[in-house]
C-alpha positions in Angstrom: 90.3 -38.3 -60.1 92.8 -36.5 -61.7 96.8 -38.0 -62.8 98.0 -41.6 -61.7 99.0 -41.6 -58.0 102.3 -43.8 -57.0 100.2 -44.9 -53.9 96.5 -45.6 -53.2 96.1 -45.4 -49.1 93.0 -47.4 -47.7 92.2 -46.1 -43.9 89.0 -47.8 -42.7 87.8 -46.4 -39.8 85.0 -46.4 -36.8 84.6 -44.2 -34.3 87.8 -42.6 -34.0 87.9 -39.1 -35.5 91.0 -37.8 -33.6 93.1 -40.5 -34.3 91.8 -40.0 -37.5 92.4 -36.8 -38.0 96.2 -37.3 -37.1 96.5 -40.5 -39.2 95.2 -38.4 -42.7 97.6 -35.4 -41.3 101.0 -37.7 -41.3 100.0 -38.9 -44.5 99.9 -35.7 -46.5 102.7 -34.5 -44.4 104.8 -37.2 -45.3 103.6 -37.6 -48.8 104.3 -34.3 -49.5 107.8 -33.7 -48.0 108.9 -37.0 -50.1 107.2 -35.8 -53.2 104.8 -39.1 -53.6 101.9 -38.9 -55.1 99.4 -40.6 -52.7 95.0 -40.9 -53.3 93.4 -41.5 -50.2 90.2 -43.5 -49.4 88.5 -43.2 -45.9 86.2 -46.0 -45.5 83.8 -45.3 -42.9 82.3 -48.2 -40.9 78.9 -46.0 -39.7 80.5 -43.8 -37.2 78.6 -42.0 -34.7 81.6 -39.8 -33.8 81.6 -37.4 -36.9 84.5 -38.9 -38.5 82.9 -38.8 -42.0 82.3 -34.7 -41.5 85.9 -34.5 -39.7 87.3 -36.0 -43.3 84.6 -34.0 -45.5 85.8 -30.6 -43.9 89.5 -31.0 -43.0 90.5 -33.5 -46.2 88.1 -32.8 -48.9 90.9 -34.4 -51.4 90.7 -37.7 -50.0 87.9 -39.9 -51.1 85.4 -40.6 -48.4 83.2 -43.8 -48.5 80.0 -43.3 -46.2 78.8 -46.9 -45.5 75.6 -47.3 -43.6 76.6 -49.7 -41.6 79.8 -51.5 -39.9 80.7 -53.6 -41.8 84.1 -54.9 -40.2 87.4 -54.1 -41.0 87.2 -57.1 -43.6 84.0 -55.8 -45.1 85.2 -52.0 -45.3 88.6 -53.3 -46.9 87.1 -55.5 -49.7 84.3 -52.7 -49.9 87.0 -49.9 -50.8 89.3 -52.0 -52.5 86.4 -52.7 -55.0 85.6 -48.5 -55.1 89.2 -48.5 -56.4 88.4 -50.4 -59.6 91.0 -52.6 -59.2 94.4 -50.7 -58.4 97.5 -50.3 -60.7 99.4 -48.8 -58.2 100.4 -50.4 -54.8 97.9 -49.9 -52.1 99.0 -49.2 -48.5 96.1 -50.4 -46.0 96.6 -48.6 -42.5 94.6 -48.5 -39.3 93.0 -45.4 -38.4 95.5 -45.6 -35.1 98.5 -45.3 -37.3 100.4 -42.4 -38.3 103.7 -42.3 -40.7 106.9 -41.1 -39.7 108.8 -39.4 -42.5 110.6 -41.6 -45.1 108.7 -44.7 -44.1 106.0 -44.6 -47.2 109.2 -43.9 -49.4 110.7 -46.8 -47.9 108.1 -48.9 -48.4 108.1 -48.2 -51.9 111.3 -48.9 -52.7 111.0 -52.1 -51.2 108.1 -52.9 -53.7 110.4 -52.1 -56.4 113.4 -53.8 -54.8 111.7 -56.9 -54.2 110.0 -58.5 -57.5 108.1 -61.0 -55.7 107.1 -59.0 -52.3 103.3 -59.4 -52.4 103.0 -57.5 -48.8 105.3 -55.3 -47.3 104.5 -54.9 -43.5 106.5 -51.8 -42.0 108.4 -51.3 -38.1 105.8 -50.5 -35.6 106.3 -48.9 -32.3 103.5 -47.3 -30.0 103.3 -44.0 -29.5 106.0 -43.3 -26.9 108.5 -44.8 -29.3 108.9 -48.3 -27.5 109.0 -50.6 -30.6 106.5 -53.1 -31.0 106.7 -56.6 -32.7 105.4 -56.0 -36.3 105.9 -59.4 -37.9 104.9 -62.7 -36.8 104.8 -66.5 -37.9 101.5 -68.1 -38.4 99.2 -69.2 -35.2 99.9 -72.4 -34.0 98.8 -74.5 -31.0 102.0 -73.6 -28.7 101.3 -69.5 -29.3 97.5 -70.3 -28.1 98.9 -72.5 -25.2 101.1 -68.7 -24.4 98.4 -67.0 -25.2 96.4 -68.1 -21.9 100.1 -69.4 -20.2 102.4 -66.4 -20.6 106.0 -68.1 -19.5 109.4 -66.5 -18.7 110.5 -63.5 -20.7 112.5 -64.7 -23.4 110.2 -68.0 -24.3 107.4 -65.6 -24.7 109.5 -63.5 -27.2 111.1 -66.5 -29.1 109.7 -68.1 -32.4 107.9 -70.3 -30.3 105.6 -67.8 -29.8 105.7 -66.3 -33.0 108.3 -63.7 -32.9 111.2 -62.9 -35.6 113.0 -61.2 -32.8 116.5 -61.4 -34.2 115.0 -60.3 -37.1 113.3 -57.4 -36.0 116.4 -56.2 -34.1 118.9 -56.1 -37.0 117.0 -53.4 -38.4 117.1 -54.5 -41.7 113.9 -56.1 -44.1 113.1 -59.9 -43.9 110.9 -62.6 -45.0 108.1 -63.3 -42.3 104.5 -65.0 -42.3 102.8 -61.9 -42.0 103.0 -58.6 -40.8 100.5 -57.2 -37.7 97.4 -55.7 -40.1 97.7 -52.2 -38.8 99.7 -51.0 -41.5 100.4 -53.5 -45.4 101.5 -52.2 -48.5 99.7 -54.8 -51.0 101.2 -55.4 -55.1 98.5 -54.8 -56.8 99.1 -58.1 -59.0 98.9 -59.8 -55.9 95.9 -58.8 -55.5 94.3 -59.2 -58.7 95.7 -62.5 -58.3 94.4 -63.6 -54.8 91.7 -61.6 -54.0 90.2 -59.5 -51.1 90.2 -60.6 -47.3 88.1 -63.7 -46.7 84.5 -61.9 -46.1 83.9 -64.7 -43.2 86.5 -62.8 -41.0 85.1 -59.5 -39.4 88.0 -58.2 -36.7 91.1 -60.5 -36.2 93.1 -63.1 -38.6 92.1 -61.5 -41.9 95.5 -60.3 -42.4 97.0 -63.7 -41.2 95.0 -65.7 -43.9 95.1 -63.5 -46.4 98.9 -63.8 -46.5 98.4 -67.4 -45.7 97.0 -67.2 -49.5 99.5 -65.0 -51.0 102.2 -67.7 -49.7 100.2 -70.3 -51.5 100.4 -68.2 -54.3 103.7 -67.8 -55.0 104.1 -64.5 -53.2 106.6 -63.3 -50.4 105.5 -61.7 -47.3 108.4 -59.3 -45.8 108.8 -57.0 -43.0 111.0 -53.6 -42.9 112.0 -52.5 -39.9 113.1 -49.4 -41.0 110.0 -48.0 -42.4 108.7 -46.7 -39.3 105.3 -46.1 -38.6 103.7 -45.3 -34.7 100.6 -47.6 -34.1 98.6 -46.6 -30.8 97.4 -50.3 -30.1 94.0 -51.1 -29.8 92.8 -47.6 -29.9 90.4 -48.6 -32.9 89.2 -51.1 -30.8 89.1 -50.8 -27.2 85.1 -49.0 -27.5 83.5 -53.0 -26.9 86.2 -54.9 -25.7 84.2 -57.5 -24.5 83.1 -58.0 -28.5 86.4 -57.3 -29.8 87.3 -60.6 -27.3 84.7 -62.6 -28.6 85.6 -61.9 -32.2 89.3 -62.6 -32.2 88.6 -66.5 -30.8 85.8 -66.6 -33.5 88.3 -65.7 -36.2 90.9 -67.7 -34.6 88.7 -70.6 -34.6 88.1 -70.0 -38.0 91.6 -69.6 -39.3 92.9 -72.6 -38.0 89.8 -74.8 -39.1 90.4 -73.4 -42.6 94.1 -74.0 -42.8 94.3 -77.0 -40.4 91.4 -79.0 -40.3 88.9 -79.7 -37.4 91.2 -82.0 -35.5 93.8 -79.5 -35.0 90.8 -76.9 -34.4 89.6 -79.5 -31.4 92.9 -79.2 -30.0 93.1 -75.3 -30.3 89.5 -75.5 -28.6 90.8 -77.5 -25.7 93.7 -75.4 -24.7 91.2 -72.1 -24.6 88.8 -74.3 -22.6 91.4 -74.8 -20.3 92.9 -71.2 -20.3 89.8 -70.1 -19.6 89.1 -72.5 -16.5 92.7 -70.8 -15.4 91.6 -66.6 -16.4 88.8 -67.1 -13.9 90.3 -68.8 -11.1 92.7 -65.2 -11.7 90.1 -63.2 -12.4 88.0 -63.9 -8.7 92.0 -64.0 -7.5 92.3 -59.9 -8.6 88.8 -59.3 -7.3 89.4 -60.8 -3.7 92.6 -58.6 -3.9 90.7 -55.3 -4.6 93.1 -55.5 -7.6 89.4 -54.8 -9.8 86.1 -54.3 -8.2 82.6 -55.9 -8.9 81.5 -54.5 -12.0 84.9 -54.9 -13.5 84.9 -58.4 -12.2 81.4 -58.8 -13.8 82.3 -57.9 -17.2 85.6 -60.2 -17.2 83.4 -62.7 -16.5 80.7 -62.4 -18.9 83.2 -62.0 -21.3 85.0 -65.3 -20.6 81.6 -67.1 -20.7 81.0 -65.6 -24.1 84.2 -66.9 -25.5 83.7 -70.7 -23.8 80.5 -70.6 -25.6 81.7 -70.4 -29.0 
């Protein structure tokens, strides 16, 4: 594959070919005008778009992965991770709803060196109009799941009770955190030799929490720089079944905080969603009798609710 890159970029992707497209454009823009070396990998997860032909024609020097089937973000990650053979260089893993600004992959970098014992480096997100976005986060915990379903006033909602570093995050400068959001990570590759892949029992949701859950556990730090910049258009990858994508994040929730908790915390955790759930559809008919949403809408909120109080 030709000399040693100073970055291996893992983009896994389904159905999303023009995001796509302008993720793989500000990576090669960026990488060239900062004189990094970058090898690209485009997993993709069985599109039906033409994203694999979009990357074949307009990237032929990135290294497309056909899979025939979707297989998750978590499958597609370990799945590409393994097609590296087990990087020497650090890997940067990035949604296909991302796109780099310039100087934030050189950033990034320098942190890696900087930093001895960074075994993720999560960068400063903001959505596409520029309005920043909250990039780094402590670990779940009962009280965000109670906020979750009981948003509260303003400045509870943004405090570490729910998660946030936002004193952090506005001093523009990089800090330890839990874990960055899993749009965009540079990995160590030691860390990664060391720890592993994502857990393969995640599919969507909470594989980047746990998997820097174990990187804590090894040894490693997690940080967050604010001023490596990179634009994430939320949910973009995701928003095709949303009613799935719903269901999915409380199964990997569930699953996260059995694994790290135990199943009496996990009961707890279930009895808050039960509740928030009594609460979304007492809302839910509330918007409806409103003409806020009409039947159909109302229809799929409510299967998708049901879905979730089944699991």
């Amino acid at each position: 594959m030709g000399a040693r890159p100073d970055v291996q970029v893992a983009v896994i992707s389904y159905n999303v070919r023009e995001l796509l497209r302008a993720c793989l454009e500000s990576i090669y823009r960026c990488a060239a005008d900062e004189g990094i070396e970058a090898r690209v990998w485009v997993w993709d997860n069985a599109s039906h778009d033409g994203s694999a032909g979009l990357v074949a024609a307009e990237f032929p020097q990135a290294v497309l992965c056909r899979s025939d089937v979707n297989g998750g973000y978590v499958g597609g990650t370990n799945s590409v991770l393994r097609a590296m053979g087990g990087s020497t260089v650090p890997v940067l893993l990035l949604n296909p709803d991302t796109e780099l600004t310039p100087g934030a992959l050189t950033t990034l970098l320098e942190d890696m060196e900087l930093l001895p014992a960074a075994g993720v480096i999560g960068p400063g997100l903001v959505y596409g109009d520029g309005t920043p976005q909250h990039s780094a986060f402590r670990f779940p915990d009962l009280a965000q799941t109670f906020l979750d379903f009981y948003p509260l006033h303003g400045r509870l909602t943004e405090s570490r009770l729910n998660g946030r570093y936002p004193e952090q995050e506005a001093g523009g400068w990089p800090f330890l955190c839990d874990h960055p959001l899993g749009a965009a990570m540079l990995l160590r590759p030691e860390m990664l030799r060391e720890i592993g892949g994502m857990d393969p029992g995640y599919f969507l949701y909470c594989e980047e929490v746990d998997w820097c859950r174990r990187a804590l556990a090894a040894g490693w730090e997690v940080w967050s720089d604010p001023r490596a910049v990179i634009v994430h258009h939320a949910g973009r990858s995701t928003t095709q079944t949303r009613r799935e994508s719903y269901t999915r994040l409380w199964c990997s929730r569930y699953r996260y905080f059995a694994k790290h908790h135990g199943r009496a915390y996990l009961g707890a955790v279930r009895a808050v969603v039960q509740v928030g759930l009594a609460g979304e559809r007492v809302r839910l008919e509330g918007r409806l009798r409103h003409g806020v949403i009409d039947e159909a809408q109302a229809s799929q909120s409510r299967a998708t609710l049901a879905d979730v109080a089944r699991l």
